[in-house]
VEXMAR-53726 format. One line per 8 residues: number of its first residue (from 1); their letters; for each residue x, y, z of C-alpha. Coordinates in steps of 0.02 Angstrom, whole numbers, plus 50000, padded with zeros to 5 digits. Example, Ala and Ser with C-alpha at 12.3 -4.5 7.8 and 13.67 -1.06 7.14 Angstrom:
! VEXMAR-53726
1> as> 50615/49775/50390; 50684/49947/50357;
This chain:
! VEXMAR-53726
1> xxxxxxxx> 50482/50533/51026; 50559/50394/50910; 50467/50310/50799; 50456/50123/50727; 50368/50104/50552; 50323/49920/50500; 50268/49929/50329; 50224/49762/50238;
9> xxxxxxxx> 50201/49773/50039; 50027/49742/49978; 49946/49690/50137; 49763/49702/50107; 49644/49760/50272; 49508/49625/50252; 49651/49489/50275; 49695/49531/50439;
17> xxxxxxxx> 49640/49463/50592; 49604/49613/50684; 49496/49667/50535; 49388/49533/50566; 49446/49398/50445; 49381/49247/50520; 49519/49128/50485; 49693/49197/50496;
25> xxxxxxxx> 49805/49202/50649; 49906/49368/50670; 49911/49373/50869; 50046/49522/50854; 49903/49642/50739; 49785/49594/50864; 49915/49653/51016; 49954/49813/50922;
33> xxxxxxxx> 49763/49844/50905; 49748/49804/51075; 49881/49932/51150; 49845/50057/50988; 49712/50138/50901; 49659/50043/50750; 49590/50133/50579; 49456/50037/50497;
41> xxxxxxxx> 49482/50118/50335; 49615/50177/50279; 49644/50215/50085; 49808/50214/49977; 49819/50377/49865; 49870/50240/49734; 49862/50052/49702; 50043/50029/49668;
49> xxxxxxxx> 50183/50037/49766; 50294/50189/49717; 50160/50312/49691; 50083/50280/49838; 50249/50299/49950; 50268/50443/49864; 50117/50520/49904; 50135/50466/50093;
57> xxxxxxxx> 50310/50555/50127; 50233/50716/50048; 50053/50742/50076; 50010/50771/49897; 49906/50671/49772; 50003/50574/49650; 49951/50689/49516; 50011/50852/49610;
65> xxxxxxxx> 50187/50817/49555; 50190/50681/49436; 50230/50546/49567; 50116/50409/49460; 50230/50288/49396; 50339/50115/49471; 50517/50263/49427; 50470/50424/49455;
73> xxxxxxxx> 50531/50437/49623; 50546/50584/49759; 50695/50687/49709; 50806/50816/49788; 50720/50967/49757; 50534/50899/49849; 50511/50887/50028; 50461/50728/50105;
81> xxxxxxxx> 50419/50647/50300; 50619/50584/50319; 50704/50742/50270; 50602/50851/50380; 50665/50746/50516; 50849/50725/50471; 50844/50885/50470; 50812/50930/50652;
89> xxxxxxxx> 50919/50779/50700; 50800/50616/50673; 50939/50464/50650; 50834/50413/50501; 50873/50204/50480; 50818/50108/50343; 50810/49913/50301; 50720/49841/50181;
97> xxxxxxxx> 50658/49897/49988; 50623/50068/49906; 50507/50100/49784; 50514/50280/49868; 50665/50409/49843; 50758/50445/49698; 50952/50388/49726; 50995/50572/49720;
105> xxxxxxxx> 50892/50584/49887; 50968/50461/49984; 51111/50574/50045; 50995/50711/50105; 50850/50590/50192; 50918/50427/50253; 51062/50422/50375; 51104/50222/50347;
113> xxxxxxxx> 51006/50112/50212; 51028/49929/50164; 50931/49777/50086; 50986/49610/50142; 51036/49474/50026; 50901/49335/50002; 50700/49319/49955; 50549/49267/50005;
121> xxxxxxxx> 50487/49120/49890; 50543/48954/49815; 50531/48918/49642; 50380/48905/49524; 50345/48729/49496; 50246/48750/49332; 50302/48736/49165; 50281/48886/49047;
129> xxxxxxxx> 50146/48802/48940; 50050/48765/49110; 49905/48916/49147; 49961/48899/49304; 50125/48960/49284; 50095/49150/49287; 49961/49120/49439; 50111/49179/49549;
137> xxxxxxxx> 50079/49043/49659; 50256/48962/49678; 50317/48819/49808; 50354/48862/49974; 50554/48945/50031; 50646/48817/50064; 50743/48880/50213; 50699/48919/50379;
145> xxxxxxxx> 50574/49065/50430; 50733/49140/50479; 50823/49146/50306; 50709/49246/50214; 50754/49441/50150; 50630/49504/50247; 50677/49447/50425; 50857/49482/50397;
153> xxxxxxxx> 50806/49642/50373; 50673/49642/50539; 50838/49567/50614; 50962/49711/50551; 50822/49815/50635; 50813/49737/50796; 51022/49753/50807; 51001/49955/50772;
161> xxxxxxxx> 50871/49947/50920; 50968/49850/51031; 51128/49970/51013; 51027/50112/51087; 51105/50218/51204; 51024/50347/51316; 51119/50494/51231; 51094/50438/51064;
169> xxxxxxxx> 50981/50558/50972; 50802/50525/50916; 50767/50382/50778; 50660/50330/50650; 50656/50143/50611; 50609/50121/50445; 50572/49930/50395; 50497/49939/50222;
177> xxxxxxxx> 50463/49728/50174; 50443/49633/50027; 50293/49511/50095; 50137/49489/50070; 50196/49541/49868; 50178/49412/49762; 50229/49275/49713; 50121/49195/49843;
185> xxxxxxxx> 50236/49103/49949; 50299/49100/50132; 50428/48983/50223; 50328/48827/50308; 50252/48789/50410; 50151/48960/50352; 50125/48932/50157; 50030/48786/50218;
193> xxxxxxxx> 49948/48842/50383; 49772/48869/50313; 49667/48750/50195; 49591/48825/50067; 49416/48719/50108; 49413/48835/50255; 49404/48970/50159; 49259/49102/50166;
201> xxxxxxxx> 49196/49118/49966; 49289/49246/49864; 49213/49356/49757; 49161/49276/49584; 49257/49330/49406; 49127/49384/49276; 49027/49511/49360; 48932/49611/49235;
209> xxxxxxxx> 48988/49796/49229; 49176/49801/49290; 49313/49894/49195; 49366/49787/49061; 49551/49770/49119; 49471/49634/49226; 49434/49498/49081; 49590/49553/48992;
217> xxxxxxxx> 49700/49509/49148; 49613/49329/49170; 49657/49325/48978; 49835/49393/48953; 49888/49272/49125; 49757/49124/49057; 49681/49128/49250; 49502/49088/49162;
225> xxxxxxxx> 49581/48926/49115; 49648/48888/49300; 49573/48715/49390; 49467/48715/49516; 49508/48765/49678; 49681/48849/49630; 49622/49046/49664; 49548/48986/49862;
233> xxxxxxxx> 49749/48892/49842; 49819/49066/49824; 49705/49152/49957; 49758/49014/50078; 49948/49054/50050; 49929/49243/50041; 49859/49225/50233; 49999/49105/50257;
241> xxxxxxxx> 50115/49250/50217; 50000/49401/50335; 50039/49259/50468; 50222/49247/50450; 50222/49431/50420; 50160/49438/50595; 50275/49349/50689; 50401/49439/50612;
249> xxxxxxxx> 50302/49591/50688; 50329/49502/50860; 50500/49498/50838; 50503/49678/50837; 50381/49716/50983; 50493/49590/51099; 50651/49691/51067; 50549/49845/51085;
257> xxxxxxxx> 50497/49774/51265; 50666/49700/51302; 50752/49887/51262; 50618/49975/51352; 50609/50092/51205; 50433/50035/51193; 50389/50202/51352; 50460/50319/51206;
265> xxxxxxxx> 50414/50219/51019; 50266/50270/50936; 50253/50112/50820; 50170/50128/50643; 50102/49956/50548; 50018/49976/50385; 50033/49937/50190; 50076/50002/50008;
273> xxxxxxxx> 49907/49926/49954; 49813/49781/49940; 49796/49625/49837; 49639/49551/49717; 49751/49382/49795; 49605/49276/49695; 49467/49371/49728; 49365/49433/49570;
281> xxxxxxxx> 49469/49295/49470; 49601/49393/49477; 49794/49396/49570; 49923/49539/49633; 49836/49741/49580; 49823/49823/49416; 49870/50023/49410; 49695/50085/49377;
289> xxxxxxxx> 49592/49935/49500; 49517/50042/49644; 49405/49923/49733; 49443/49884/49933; 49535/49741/49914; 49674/49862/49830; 49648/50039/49912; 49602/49993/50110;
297> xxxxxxxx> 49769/49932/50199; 49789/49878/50375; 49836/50049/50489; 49888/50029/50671; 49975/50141/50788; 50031/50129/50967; 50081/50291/51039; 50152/50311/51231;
305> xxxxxxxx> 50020/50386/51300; 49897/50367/51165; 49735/50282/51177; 49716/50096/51184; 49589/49979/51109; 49533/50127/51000; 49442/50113/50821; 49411/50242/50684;
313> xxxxxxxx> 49260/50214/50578; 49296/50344/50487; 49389/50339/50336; 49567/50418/50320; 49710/50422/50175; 49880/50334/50220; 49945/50505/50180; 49892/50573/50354;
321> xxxxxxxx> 50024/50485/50428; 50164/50636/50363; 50075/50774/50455; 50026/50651/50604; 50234/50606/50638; 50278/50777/50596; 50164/50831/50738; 50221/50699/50865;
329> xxxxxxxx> 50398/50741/50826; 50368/50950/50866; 50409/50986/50694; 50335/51111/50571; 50296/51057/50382; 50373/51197/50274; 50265/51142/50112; 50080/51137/50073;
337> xxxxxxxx> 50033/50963/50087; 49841/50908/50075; 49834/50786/50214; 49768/50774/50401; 49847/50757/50563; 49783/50589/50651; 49817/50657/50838; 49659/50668/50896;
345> xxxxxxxx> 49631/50515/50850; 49776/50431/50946; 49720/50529/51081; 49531/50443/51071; 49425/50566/50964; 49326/50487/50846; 49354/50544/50660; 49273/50670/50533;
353> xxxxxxxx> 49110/50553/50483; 49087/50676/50325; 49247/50644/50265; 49277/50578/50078; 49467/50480/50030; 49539/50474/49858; 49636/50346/49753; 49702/50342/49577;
361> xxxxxxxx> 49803/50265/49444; 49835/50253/49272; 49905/50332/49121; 49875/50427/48979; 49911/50377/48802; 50015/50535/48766; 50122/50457/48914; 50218/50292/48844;
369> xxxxxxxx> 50354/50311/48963; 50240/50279/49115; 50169/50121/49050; 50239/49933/49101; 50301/49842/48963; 50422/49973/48880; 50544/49834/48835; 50692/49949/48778;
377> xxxxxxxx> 50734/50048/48921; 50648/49939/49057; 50745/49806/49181; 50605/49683/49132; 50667/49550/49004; 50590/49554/48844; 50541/49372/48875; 50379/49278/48900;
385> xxxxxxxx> 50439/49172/49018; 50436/49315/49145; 50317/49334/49261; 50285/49507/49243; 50272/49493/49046; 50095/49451/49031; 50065/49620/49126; 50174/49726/49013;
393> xxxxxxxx> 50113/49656/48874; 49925/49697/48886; 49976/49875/48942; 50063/49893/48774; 49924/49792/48671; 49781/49881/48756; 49838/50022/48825; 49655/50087/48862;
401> xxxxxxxx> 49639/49966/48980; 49738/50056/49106; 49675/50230/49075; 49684/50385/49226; 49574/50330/49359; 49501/50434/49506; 49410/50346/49654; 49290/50444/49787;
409> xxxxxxxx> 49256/50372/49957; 49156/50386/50082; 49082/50282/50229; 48920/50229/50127; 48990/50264/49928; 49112/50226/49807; 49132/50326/49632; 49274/50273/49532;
417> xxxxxxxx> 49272/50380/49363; 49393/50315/49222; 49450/50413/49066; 49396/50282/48946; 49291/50120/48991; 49176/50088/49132; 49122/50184/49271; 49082/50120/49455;
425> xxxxxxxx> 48961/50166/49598; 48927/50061/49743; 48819/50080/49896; 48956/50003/50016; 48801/49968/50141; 48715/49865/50060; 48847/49788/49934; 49024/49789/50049;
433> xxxxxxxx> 49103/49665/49909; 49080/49785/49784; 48976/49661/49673; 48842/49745/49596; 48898/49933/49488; 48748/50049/49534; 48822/50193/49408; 48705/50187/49266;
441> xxxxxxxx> 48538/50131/49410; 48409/50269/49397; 48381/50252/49582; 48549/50322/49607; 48561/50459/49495; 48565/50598/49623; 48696/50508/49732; 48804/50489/49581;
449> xxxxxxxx> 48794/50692/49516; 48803/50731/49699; 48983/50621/49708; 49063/50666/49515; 49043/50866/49611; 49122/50824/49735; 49254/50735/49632; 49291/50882/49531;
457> xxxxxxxx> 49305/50989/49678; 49423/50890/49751; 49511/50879/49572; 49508/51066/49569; 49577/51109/49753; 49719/50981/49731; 49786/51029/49555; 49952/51084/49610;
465> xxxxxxxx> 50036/51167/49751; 50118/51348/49768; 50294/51350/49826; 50331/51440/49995; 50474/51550/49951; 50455/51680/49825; 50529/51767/49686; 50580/51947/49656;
473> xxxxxx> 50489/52018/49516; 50616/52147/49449; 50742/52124/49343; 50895/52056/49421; 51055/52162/49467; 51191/52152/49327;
C-alpha cells in the first residue's frame, strides 16, 4: 500500500464544499468524498500548526511530551508515523513546509525533502497607519496559478509519482502546503471568484461571555476599526484560496489516474487547523481559541478497496490517522500512543457515537520561552511594521490572555476550561455557531460537572507515557 497525504495549512471544515458550505466550488473534495469516506468531525489536538503535527505523527496529546509550541519540534529520540515506515522500507518523500520534525530528525524519517522557491500572495496594499493593514488581506499573486510555492511543490510531487517503477519500493507522498494560511490571497481568477454579497452572515464580534483574548485581538490588530464589509472581503478570498487549493488537489488525482497508482494509493486530505477568517471579528487562530472554526478540519480518505460515499458522524481526532496508516501499511507501533485506528471506518462501520475529542493550547506564565513575541531570540523582527507583531505583542503585554486551554467534545457539547479567564459550554444542537456560552446557565449545571469529570479523566489517563524498553535495576557491572 502507498500512500498520498494532501495536507493544506489552516483549512477550516465548514469552508468546504463537501461540508456543506453553500457557496464554494471544490469539485476535487467533492470527488474524493465521493470515491472516499468522509469524517464530519474531525478535531486538531491543537489550534496551531506545529503542535498539532506533532501530535498527529505520534499519537500523544501535545502536553504528553511538551510538543506545545511553533519550535519544539519531534526530535530523534521520539517515535513518529514517517520513521516507523522508513524503517520497514517506506520511500518517505516530502515537498512542501515543516512545522513538524526537528532538523536532527530529518536524516532518520524523510528519505528526500525540499520546499520550492516562491509564495502564495502579492503584496499588502495598505499603508501602516491604515487598520487595514494587519487585516492580512493583501492583493492578489501576481503570476499565474502555476507560479505559486505551493503548486511547484504539488508539481515536484506529481514528477516523484510519475517516475514510479514497478520494482520501486513502497512510498509515502508527503505534500505539506502553505494555503489557505494567511495572508488571504490566491492567484486570480480565485482571490476574486466569490463576492462577498453572496456571502452567508458570519458570526458577529462582541458576543457576551467569550475569552477575553477575543476583544484584545480586534484591539492589538485595530479590526474593530475596519469598514464595512472588509471581514465578508476576507471570507470571500479565504474560499478563493480552498478553491485554488482544490484544483491543485486535481492535479494530483489526474497523475494518480494517469500512473494507475490510484488501484494501490490510499490518499489522505485534511488540515493543521482552521481559521476565525472573519468570523467572530476576528482573522487567522490564536493558541488558546478552541471553537469549530479552529479545531474541526476537512478529513477525507480514499482507500483501494475501501468504502465509497461514506460519512462519519462521529467525531474523531486528526491523530487517528498514525495508528490508521500504520495499520494499512502491516506495521506494528512500538510506543504507547493514545489514538484510534480509523479502519473500520474506511471499511463502512459507522463510528463510536459516545466518543469525546480533545484540543488545547496555551502557555503558562512560568513558560516565557513558549510565548510569541520573544524578540531576542525569535526570527520575528522587532518591528511594528510586521505582520505578526501585533500578535507577539499582546502575548507579551497580556500574557493571560493566552493561558493553558483544554477543550472537550462531543457530538451534542463543548467544554473548553481555561487556566485564567472565561470558561465555555455550548449545546452544539441547538447553538452549532457557538454563540451563546451556557457555562455559568443553571439549566446546565449537571451537563457541565458531568463534562469537567470527564475532562479530568481524560487529563489523568493521558499525563504521560511509559517507555517500552526497560531498565535493569542493579547496579551496573564495573
Amino acid at each position: 500500500m502507498n500512500f498520498v497525504f494532501f495536507f493544506p495549512d489552516e483549512m477550516r471544515a465548514e469552508s468546504v464544499s463537501c461540508y456543506g458550505h453553500p457557496l464554494v466550488q471544490m469539485p476535487n473534495y467533492d470527488r474524493v468524498a465521493q470515491e472516499g469516506v468522509r469524517f464530519e468531525q474531525c478535531h486538531v489536538q491543537h489550534p496551531v500548526c506545529s503542535p498539532a503535527r506533532c501530535s498527529l505523527m505520534t499519537g500523544w496529546y501535545p502536553h504528553v511530551a511538551g510538543h506545545r509550541t511553533l519550535w519544539h519540534l519531534l526530535r530523534p529520540h521520539q517515535p513518529s508515523l514517517f520513521r516507523y515506515l522508513r524503517e520497514v522500507g517506506y520511500w518517505i518523500e516530502w515537498h512542501g513546509k515543516n512545522d513538524l520534525y526537528a532538523a536532527e530528525s530529518f536524516p532518520l524519517c524523510v528519505d528526500r525533502f525540499a520546499q520550492a522557491e516562491g509564495s502564495h500572495m502579492g503584496p499588502n496594499p495598505y499603508s501602516l497607519e491604515d487598520p487595514r493593514y494587519m487585516s492580512f488581506l493583501y492583493e492578489p499573486f501576481s503570476g499565474d496559478r502555476r507560479e505559486t510555492r505551493d503548486i511547484r511543490n504539488v508539481a515536484a510531487g506529481i514528477e516523484f509519482l510519475r517516475r514510479r517503477r514497478p520494482d520501486d519500493p513502497p512510498f509515502f507522498l508527503y505534500l505539506p502546503l502553505s494555503m489557505p494560511h494567511p495572508p488571504y490571497a490566491a492567484p486570480e481568477p480565485y482571490h476574486s471568484m466569490y463576492d462577498p454579497a453572496d456571502l452567508p452572515p458570519l458570526r458577529p464580534a462582541d458576543l457576551p461571555d467569550k475569552p477575553d483574548f477575543y476583544r484584545l485581538i480586534r484591539r492589538y490588530r485595530r479590526l474593530d476599526e475596519l469598514p464595512e464589509g472588509h471581514l465578508e472581503r476576507i471570507q470571500a478570498v479565504y474560499l478563493g484560496s480552498n478553491s485554488y487549493v482544490d484544483w491543485m488537489l486535481g492535479e494530483l488525482l489526474t497523475a494518480l489516474d494517469e500512473t494507475g497508482l490510484a488501484v494501490n494509493t490510499t490518499l489522505i486530505v485534511s488540515s493543521d487547523h482552521g481559521d476565525w477568517a472573519g468570523d467572530y471579528g476576528l482573522v487567522e487562530k490564536w493558541p488558546s481559541a478552541l471553537d469549530d472554526t479552529i479545531t474541526r478540519v476537512p478529513l477525507l480518505i480514499r482507500m483501494p478497496g475501501g468504502a465509497a460515499g461514506h460519512v462519519v458522524e462521529e467525531p474523531v481526532e486528526l491523530m487517528d490517522l498514525m495508528p490508521t496508516i500504520l495499520e494499512l501499511a502491516g506495521v506494528r507501533a512500538r510506543h504507547t500512543h493514545l489514538a484510534r485506528s480509523l479502519l473500520p471506518q474506511l471499511q463502512g462501520a459507522p463510528g463510536d457515537p459516545e466518543r469525546a475529542v480533545f484540543c488545547e493550547g496555551g502557555y503558562d506564565t512560568h513558560e516565557p520561552r513558549c510565548f510569541e513575541g520573544r524578540w531576542a531570540d525569535y526570527d520575528i523582527p522587532r518591528s511594528p511594521a510586521h505582520i505578526y507583531y501585533p500578535k507577539g505583542l499582546q502575548q507579551q503585554e497580556h500574557p493571560e490572555s493566552v493561558c493553558r486551554a483544554a477543550m472537550l467534545r462531543t457530538q451534542q457539547y463543548k467544554l473548553v476550561r481555561r487556566t485564567n479567564g472565561v470558561q465555555e459550554l455550548y449545546d452544539l444542537a441547538r447553538d452549532p455557531r457557538e454563540l451563546r456560552n451556557r457555562y455559568d446557565d443553571p439549566d446546565y449545571a449537571h451537563v457541565r460537572a458531568q463534562l469537567e469529570a470527564r475532562m479530568l479523566e481524560w487529563y489523568i489517563h493521558s499525563a504521560d507515557v511509559v517507555p517500552w524498553d526497560e531498565n535493569p535495576r542493579g547496579l551496573p557491572s564495573s
